[in-house]
VEXKOL-22860 format. One record per residue (C-alpha): x negated, y, z negated; residue in one letter. Coordinates in nm, 3 decimals. Layout:
+---------+---------+---------+------+
!      px !      py !      pz ! filo !
+---------+---------+---------+------+
!       X !       Y !       Z !    a !
...
+---------+---------+---------+------+
This chain:
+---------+---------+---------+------+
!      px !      py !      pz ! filo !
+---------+---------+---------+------+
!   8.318 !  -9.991 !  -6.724 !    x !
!   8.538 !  -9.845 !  -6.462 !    x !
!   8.647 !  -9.579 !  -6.689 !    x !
!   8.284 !  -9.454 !  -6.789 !    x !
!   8.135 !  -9.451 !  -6.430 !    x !
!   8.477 !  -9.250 !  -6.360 !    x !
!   8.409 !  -8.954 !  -6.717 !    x !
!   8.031 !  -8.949 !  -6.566 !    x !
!   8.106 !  -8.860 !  -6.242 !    x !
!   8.401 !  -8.616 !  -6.350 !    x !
!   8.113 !  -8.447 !  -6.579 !    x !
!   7.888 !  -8.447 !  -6.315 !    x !
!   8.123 !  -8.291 !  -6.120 !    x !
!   8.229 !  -7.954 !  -6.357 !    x !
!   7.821 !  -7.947 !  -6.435 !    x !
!   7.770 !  -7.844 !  -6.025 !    x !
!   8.062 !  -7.581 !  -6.055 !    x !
!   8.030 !  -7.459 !  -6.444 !    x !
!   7.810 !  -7.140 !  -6.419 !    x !
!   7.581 !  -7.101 !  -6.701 !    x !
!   7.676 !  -6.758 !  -6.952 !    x !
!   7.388 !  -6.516 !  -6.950 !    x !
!   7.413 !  -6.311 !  -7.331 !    x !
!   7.759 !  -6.072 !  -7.346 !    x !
!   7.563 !  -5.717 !  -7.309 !    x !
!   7.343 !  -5.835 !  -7.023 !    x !
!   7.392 !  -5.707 !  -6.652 !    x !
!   7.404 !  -6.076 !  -6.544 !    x !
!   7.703 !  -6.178 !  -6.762 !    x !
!   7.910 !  -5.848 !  -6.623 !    x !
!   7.820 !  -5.918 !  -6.297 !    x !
!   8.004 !  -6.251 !  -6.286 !    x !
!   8.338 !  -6.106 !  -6.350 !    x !
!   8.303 !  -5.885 !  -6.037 !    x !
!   8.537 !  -6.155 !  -5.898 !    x !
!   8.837 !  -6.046 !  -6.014 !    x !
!   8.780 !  -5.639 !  -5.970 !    x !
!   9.062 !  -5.644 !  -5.708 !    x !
!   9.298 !  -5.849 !  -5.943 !    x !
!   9.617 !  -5.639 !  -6.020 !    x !
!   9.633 !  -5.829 !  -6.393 !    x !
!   9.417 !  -6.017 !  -6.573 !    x !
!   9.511 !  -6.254 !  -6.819 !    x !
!   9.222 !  -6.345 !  -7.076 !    x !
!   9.326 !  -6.648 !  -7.327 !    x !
!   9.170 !  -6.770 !  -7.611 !    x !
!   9.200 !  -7.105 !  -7.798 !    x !
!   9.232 !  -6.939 !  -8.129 !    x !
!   9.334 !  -6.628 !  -8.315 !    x !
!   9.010 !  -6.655 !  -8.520 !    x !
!   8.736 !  -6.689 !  -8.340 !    x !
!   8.452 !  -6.400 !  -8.255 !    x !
!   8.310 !  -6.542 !  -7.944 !    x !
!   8.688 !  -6.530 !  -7.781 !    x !
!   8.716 !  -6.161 !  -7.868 !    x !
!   8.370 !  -6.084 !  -7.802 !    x !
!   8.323 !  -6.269 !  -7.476 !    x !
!   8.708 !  -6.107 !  -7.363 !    x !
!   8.552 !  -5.742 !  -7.489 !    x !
!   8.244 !  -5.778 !  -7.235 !    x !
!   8.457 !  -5.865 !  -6.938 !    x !
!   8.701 !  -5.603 !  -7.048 !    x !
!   8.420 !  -5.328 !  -7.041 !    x !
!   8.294 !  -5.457 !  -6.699 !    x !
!   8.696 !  -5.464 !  -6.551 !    x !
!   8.697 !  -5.109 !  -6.688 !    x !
!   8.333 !  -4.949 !  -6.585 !    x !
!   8.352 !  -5.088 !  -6.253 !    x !
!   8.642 !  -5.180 !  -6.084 !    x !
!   8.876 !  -4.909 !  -6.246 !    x !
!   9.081 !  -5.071 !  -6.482 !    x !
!   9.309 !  -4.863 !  -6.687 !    x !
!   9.540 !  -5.005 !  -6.902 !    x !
!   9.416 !  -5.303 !  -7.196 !    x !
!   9.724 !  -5.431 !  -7.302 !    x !
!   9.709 !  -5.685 !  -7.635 !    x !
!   9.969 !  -5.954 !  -7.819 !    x !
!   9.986 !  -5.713 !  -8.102 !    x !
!  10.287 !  -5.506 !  -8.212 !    x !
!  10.388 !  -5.146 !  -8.011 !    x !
!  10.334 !  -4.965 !  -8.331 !    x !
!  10.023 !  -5.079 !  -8.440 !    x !
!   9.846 !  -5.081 !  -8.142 !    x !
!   9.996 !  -4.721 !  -8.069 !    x !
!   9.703 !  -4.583 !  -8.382 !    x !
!   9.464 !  -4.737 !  -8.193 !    x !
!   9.557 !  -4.561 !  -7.867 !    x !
!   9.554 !  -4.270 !  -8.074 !    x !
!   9.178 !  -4.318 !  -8.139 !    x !
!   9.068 !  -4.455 !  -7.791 !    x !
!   9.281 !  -4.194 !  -7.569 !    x !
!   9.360 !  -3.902 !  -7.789 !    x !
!   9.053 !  -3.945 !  -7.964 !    x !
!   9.156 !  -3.892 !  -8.315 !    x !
!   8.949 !  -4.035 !  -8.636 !    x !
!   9.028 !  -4.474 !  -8.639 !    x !
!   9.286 !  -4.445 !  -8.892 !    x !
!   9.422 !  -4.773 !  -8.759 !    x !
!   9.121 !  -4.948 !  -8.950 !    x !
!   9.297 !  -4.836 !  -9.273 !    x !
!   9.634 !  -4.814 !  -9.178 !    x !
!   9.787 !  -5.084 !  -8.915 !    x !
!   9.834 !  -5.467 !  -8.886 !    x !
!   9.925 !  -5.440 !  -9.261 !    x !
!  10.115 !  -5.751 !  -9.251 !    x !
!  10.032 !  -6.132 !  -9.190 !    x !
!   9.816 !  -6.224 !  -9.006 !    x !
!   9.557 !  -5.891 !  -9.112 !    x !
!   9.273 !  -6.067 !  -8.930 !    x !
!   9.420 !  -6.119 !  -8.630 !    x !
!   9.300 !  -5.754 !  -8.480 !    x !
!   9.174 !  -5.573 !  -8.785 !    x !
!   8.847 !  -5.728 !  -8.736 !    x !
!   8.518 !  -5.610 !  -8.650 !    x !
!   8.490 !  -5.738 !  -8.345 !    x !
!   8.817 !  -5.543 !  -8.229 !    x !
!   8.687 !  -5.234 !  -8.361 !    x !
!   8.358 !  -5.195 !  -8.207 !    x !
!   8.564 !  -5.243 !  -7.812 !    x !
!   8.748 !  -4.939 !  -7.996 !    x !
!   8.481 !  -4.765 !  -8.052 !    x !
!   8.306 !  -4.817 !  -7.709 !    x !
!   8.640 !  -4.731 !  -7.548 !    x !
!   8.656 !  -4.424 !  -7.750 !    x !
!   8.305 !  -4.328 !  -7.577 !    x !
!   8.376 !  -4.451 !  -7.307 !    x !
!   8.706 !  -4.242 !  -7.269 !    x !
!   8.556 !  -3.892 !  -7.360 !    x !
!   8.372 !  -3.859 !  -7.059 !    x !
!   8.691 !  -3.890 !  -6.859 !    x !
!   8.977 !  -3.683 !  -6.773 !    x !
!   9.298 !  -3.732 !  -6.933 !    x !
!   9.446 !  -3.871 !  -6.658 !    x !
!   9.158 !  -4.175 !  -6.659 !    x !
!   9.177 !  -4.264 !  -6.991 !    x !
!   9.207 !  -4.635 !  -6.995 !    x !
!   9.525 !  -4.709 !  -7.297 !    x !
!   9.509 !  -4.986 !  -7.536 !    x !
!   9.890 !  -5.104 !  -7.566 !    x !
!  10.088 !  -5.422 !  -7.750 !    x !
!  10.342 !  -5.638 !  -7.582 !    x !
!  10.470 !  -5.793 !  -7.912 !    x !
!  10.823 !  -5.746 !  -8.066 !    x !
!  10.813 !  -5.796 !  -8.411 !    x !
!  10.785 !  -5.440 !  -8.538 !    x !
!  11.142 !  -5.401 !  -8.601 !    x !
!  11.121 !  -5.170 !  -8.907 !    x !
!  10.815 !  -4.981 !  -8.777 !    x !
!  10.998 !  -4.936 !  -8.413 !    x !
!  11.274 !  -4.803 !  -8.539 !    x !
!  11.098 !  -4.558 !  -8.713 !    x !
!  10.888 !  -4.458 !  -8.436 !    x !
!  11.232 !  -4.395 !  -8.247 !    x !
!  11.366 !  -4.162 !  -8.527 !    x !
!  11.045 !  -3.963 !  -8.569 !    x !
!  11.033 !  -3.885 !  -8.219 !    x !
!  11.406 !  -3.769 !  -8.227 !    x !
!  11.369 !  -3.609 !  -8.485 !    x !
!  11.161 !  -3.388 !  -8.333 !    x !
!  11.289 !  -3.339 !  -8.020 !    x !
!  11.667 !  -3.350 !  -8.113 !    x !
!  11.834 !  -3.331 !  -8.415 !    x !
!  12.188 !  -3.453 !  -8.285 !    x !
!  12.043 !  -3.760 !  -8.125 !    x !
!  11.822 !  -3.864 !  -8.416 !    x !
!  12.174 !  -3.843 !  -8.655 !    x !
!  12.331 !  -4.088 !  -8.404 !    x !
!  12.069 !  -4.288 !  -8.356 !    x !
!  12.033 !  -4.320 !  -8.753 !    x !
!  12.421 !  -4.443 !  -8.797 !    x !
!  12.317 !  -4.740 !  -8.502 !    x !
!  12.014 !  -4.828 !  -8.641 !    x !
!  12.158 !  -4.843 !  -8.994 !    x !
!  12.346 !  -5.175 !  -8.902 !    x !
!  11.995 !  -5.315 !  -8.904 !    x !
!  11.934 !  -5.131 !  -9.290 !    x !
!  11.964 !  -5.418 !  -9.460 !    x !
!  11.731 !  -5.678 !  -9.327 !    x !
!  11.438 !  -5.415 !  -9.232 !    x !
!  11.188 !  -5.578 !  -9.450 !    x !
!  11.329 !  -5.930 !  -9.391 !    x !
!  11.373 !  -5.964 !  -9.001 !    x !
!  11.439 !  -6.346 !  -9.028 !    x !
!  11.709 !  -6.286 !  -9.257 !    x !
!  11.926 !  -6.108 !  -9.035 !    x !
!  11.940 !  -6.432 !  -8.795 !    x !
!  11.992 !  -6.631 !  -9.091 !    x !
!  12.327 !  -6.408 !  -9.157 !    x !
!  12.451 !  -6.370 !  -8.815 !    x !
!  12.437 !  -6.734 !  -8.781 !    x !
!  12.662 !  -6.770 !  -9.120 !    x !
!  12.926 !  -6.521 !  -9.008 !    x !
!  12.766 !  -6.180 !  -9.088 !    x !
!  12.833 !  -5.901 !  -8.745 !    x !
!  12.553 !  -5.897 !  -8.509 !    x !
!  12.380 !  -5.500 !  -8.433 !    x !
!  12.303 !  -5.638 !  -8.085 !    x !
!  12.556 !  -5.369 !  -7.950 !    x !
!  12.427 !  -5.074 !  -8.182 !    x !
!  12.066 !  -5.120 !  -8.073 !    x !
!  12.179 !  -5.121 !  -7.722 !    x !
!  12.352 !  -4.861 !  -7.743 !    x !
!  12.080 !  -4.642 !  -7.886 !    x !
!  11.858 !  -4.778 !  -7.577 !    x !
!  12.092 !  -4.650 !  -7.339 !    x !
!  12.127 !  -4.295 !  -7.516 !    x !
!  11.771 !  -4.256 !  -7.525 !    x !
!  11.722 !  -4.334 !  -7.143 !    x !
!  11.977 !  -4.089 !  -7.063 !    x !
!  11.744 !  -3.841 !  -7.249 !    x !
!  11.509 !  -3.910 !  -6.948 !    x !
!  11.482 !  -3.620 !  -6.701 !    x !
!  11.463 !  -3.358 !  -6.974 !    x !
!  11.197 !  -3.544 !  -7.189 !    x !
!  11.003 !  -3.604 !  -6.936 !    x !
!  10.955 !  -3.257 !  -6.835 !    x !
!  10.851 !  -3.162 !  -7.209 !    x !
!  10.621 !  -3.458 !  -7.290 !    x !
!  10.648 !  -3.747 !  -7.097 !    x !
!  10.415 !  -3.973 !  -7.311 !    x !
!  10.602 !  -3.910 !  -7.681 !    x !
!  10.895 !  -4.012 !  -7.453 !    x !
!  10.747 !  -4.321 !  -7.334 !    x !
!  10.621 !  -4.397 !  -7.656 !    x !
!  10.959 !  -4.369 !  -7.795 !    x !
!  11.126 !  -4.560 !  -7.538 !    x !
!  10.877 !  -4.880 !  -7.555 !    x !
!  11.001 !  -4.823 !  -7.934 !    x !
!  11.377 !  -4.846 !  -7.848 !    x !
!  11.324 !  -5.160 !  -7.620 !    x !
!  11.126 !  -5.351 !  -7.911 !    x !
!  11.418 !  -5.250 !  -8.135 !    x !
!  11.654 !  -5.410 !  -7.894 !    x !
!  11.452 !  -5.707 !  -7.836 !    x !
!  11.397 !  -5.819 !  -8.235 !    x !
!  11.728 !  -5.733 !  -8.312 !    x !
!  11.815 !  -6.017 !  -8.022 !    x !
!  11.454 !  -6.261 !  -8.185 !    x !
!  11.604 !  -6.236 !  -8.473 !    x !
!  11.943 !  -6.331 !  -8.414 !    x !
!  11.874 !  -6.638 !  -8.194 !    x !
!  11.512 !  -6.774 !  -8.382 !    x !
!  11.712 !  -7.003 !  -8.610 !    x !
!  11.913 !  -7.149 !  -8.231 !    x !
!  11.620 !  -7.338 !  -8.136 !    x !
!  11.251 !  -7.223 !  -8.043 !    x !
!  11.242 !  -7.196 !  -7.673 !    x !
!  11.546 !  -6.947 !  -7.663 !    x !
!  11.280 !  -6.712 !  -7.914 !    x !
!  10.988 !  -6.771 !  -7.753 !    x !
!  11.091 !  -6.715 !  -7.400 !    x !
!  11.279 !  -6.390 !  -7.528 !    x !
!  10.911 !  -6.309 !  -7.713 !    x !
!  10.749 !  -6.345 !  -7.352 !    x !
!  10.985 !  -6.203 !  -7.153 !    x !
!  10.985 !  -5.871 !  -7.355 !    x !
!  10.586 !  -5.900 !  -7.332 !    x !
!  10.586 !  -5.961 !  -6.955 !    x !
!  10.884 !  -5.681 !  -6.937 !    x !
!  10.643 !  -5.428 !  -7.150 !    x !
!  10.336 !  -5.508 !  -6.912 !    x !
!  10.543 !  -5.459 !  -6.632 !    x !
!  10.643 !  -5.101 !  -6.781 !    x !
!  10.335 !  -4.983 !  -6.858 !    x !
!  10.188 !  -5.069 !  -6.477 !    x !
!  10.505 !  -4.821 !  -6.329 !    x !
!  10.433 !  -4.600 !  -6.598 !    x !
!  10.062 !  -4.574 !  -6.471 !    x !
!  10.134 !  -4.545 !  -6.101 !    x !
!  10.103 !  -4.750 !  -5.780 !    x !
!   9.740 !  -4.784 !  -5.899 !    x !
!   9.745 !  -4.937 !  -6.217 !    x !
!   9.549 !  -5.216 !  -6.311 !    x !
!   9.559 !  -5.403 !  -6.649 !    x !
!   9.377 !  -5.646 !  -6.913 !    x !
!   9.614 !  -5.858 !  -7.093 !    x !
!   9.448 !  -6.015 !  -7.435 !    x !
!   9.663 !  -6.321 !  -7.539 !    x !
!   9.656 !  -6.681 !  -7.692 !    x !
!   9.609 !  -6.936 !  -7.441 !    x !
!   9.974 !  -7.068 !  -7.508 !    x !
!  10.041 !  -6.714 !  -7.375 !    x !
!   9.854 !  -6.639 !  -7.056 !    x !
!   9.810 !  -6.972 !  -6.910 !    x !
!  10.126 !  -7.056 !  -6.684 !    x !
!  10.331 !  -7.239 !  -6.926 !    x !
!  10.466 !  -7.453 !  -6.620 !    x !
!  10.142 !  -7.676 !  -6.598 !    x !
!  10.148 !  -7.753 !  -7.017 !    x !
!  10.447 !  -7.950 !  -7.245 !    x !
!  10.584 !  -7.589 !  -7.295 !    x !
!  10.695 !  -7.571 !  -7.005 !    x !
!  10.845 !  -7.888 !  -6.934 !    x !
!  10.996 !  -7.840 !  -7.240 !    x !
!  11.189 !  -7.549 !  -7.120 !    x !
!  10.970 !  -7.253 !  -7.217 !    x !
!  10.783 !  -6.988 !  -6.990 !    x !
!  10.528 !  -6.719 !  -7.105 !    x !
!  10.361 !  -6.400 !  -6.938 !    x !
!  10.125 !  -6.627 !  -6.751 !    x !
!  10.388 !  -6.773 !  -6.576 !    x !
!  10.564 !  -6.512 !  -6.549 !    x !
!  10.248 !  -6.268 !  -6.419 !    x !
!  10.198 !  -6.564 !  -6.155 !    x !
!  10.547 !  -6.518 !  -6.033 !    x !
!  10.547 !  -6.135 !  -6.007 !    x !
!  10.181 !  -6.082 !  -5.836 !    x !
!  10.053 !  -6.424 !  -5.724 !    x !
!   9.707 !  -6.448 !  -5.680 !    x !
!   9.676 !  -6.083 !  -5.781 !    x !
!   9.698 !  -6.198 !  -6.125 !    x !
!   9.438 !  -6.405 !  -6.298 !    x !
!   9.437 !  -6.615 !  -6.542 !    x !
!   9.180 !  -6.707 !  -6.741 !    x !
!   9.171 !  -6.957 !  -7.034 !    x !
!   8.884 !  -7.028 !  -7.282 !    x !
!   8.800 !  -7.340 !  -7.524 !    x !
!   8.564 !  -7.411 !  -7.781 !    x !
!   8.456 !  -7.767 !  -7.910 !    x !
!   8.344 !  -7.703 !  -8.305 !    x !
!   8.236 !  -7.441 !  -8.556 !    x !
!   8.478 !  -7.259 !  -8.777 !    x !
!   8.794 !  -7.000 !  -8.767 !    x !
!   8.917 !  -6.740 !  -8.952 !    x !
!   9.317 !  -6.869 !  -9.036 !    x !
!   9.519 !  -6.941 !  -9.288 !    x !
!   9.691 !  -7.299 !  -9.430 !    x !
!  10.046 !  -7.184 !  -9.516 !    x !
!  10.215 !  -6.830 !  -9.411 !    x !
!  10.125 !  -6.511 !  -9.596 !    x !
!   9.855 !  -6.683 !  -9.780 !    x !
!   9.488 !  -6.528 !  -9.798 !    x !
!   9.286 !  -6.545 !  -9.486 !    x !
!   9.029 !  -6.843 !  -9.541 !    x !
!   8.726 !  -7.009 !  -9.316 !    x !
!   8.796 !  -7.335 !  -9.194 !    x !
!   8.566 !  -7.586 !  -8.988 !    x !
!   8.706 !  -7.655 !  -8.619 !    x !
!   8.693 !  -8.004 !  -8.576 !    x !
!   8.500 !  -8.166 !  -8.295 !    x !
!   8.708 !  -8.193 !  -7.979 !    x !
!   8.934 !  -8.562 !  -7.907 !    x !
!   8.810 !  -8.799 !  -7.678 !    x !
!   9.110 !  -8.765 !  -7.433 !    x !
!   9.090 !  -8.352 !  -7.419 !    x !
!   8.972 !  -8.111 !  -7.166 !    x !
!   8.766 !  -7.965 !  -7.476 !    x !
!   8.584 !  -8.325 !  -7.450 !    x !
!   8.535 !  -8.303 !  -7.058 !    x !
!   8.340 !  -7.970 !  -7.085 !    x !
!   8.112 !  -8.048 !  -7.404 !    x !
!   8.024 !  -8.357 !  -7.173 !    x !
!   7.830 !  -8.122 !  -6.915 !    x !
!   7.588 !  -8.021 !  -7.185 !    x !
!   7.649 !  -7.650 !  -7.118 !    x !
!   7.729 !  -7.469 !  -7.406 !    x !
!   7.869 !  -7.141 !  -7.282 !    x !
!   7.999 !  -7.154 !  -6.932 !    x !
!   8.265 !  -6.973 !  -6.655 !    x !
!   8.440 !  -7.287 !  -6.455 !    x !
!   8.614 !  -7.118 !  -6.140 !    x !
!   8.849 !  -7.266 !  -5.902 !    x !
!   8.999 !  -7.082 !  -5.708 !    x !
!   8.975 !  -7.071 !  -5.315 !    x !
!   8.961 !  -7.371 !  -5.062 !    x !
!   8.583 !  -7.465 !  -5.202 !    x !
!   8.703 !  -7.621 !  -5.516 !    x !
!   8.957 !  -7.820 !  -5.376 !    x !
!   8.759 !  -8.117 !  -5.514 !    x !
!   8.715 !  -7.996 !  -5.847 !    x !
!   9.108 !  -7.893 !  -5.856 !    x !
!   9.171 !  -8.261 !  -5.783 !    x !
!   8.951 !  -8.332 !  -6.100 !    x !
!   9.095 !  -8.065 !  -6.332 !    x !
!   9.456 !  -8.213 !  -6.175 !    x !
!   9.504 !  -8.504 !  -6.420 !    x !
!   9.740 !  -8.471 !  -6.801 !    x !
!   9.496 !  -8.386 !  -7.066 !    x !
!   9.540 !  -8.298 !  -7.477 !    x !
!   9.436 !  -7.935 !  -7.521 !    x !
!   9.402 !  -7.763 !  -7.852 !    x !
!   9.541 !  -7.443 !  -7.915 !    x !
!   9.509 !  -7.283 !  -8.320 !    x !
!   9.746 !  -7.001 !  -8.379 !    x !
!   9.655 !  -6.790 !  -8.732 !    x !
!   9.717 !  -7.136 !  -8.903 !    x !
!   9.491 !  -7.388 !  -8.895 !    x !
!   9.607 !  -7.781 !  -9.049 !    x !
!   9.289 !  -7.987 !  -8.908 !    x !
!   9.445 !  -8.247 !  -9.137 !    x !
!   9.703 !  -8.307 !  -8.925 !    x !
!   9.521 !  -8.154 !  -8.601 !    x !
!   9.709 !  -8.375 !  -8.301 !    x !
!  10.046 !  -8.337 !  -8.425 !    x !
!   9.974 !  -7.951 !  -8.511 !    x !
!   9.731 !  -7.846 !  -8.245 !    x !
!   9.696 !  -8.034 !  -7.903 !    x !
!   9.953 !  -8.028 !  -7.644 !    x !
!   9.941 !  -8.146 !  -7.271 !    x !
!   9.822 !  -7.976 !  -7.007 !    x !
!   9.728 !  -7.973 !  -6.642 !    x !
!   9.401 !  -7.760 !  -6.596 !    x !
!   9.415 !  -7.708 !  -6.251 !    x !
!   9.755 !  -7.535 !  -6.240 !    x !
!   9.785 !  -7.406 !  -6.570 !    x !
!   9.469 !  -7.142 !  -6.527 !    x !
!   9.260 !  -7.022 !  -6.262 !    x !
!   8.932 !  -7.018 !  -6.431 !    x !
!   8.770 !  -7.180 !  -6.810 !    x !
!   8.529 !  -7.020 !  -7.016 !    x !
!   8.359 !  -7.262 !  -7.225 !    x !
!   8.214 !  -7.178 !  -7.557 !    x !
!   8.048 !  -7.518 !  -7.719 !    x !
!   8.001 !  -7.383 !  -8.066 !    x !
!   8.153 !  -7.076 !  -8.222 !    x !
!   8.237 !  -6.885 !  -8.554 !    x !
!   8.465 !  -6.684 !  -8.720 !    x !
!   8.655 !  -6.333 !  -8.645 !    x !
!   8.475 !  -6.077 !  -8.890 !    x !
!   8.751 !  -5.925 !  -9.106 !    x !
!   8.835 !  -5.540 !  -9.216 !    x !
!   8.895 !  -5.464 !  -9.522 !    x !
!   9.096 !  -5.642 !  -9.767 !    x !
!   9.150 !  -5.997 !  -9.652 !    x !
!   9.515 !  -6.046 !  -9.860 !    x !
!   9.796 !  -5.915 !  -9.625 !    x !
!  10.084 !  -5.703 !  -9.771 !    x !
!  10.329 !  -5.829 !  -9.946 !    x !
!  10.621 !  -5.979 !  -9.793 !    x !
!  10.770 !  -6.221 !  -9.528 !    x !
!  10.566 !  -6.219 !  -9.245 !    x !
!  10.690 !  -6.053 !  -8.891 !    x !
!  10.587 !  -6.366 !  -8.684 !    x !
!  10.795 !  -6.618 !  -8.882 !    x !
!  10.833 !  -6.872 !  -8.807 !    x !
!  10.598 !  -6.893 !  -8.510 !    x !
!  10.212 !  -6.906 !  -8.483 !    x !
!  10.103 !  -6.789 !  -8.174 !    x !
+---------+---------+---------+------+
């Protein structure tokens, strides 16, 4: 009896502070993100990598973040290289070739999907009617374009210096062999094989010595190449340690993403101001969840560290409906139905305010007493581009503390599934993100 009277007063409690969502395009819903205009980074989550309403909702704060408060920079979990086309379409405005051409490999869905490419194409619009200089970017954080990195890095040497690109080409050929097998590599540097870690760093260093000149020629193809050089650097290292444990790989993963953020903020200017579109397991601070007190970090954390309150981060959870994922690795993209939320989740303690799309903020010394409410160990789910709801608590909840792992919750009762592009069979091949999901 106790412990009913105490779940109705807790739902009582996140009814008075959960804000009812107005629809995505209206005034009203933009308006309610003014609240983080002065943020230097936010963090938007999502509980899924299949889900429209996630990238939907994220898209409409984006757009208001952007439009009003001067936000330049929207920076993605997605590889350097493929996100790079779509930068090419949003800032240089050249035809969406990325559409056709990138996120070739497993998971395909994950941002070639409709709901990506119509923010692209608003952004493009959006972007021709400012000068170059105010052209917000789209960017990726990720580091698992080894191949595709290091031939970003050669193409730009290649045209810029013909010297540097043959030296760069005997370093980066230690790495020949496993180009289209990443994993592999660790695999043979655990079993004996020689490590590339100092070719790759090598090349990193040459190239930043390159600096002054480049910069005076064309300081973004520079850039561009030298975001290449680090990714190179930082696989090569993934790689080599993934099959060591998981929290030395996935704090390397983050730390490269937080490291890349960081870099394209200085590149920007004292001004800067960025959107960072990530998995919850990402941008919530990973020192508030069994991640963390496991041993690993992530950007949130991270982001928290660096700017404080200037960075917010905000996490978002669904209940039921259905997700666009996949059952094993590199198999076809399917449709699966999200199972209703567990009794002992934070999922559960928002579908118990009967509001079905909602912002829950609490920050500031007003919600002190819903803190202390969102303060207790909970289950949260979290579905990467695989989805098992077979074996859903072993695969897909984790523990988390509410209150200190985000500063805000959007809560979406019912939702539905990412709208692909294109074929939905990825290319051939081992995937890049092997053997991790999110």
């Amino acid at each position: 009896m106790k412990a009913l009277f105490e779940a109705r007063e807790h739902a009582e409690l996140l009814r008075r502070h959960a804000i009812p969502l107005p629809e995505l395009d209206s005034e009203a819903f933009a308006a309610l993100f003014d609240r983080y205009g002065e943020a230097r980074v936010v963090l938007i989550g999502e509980a899924s990598h299949g889900t429209s309403e996630f990238y939907r909702t994220r898209a409409a704060i984006t757009r208001r973040l952007i439009e009003r408060h001067g936000f330049t920079i929207v920076a993605v979990e997605a590889d350097w290289p493929d996100a790079a086309q779509i930068d090419r379409q949003v800032r240089r405005q050249q035809p969406p070739d990325w559409e056709h051409l990138a996120f070739q490999r497993f998971p395909t869905w994950m941002w070639r999907n409709l709901e990506v490419a119509e923010f692209c194409d608003w952004l493009t619009r959006f972007n021709r009617e400012q000068p170059d200089e105010r052209r917000v970017e789209f960017r990726g954080l990720d580091v698992y374009s080894l191949g595709a990195s290091i031939g970003a890095v050669l193409d730009y040497l290649d045209r810029t210096d013909a010297q540097a690109a043959r030296d760069a080409r005997q370093r980066y050929g230690c790495l020949t062999p496993w180009q289209d097998a990443p994993a592999k590599y660790g695999h043979d540097v655990l079993y004996g094989r020689q490590s590339c870690e100092d070719a790759v760093v090598e090349q990193l260093r040459s190239l930043l010595e390159l600096r002054l000149e480049a910069l005076g020629q064309d300081g973004e193809a520079f850039f561009d190449a030298t975001q290449n050089a680090r990714v190179v650097r930082a696989a090569e290292h993934y790689y080599r340690i993934m099959y060591h444990g998981s929290s030395a790989s996935w704090n390397l993963r983050d730390r490269h993403m937080f490291d890349t953020l960081r870099s394209l903020l200085e590149h920007r200017g004292p001004e800067a101001r960025a959107v960072v579109w990530a998995h919850n397991s990402h941008i919530g601070n990973a020192d508030a969840t069994a991640m963390g007190w496991a041993g690993e970090f992530n950007i949130g954390e991270l982001c928290r560290t660096a700017w404080a309150q200037d960075a917010v981060l905000i996490g978002m959870g669904t209940d039921r409906g259905e997700v666009a994922c996949a059952s094993e690795w590199d198999e076809p993209m399917r449709i699966k139905q999200v199972r209703p939320s567990r009794p002992d989740s934070w999922e559960q303690r928002f579908l118990r305010t009967g509001i079905p799309a909602s912002l829950t903020d609490w920050r500031g010394e007003q919600s002190a007493e819903l803190r202390a409410a969102l303060s207790e160990t909970l289950l949260e789910r979290a579905i990467g581009v695989i989805y098992r709801p077979e074996s859903e608590r072993q695969s897909h909840y984790f523990e988390a503390v509410l209150a200190e792992q985000f500063d805000a919750w959007i809560w979406l009762e019912e939702t539905h599934a990412v709208t692909p592009l294109g074929p939905r069979q990825p290319q051939a091949g081992q995937a890049d993100t092997y053997p991790f999901g999110e």
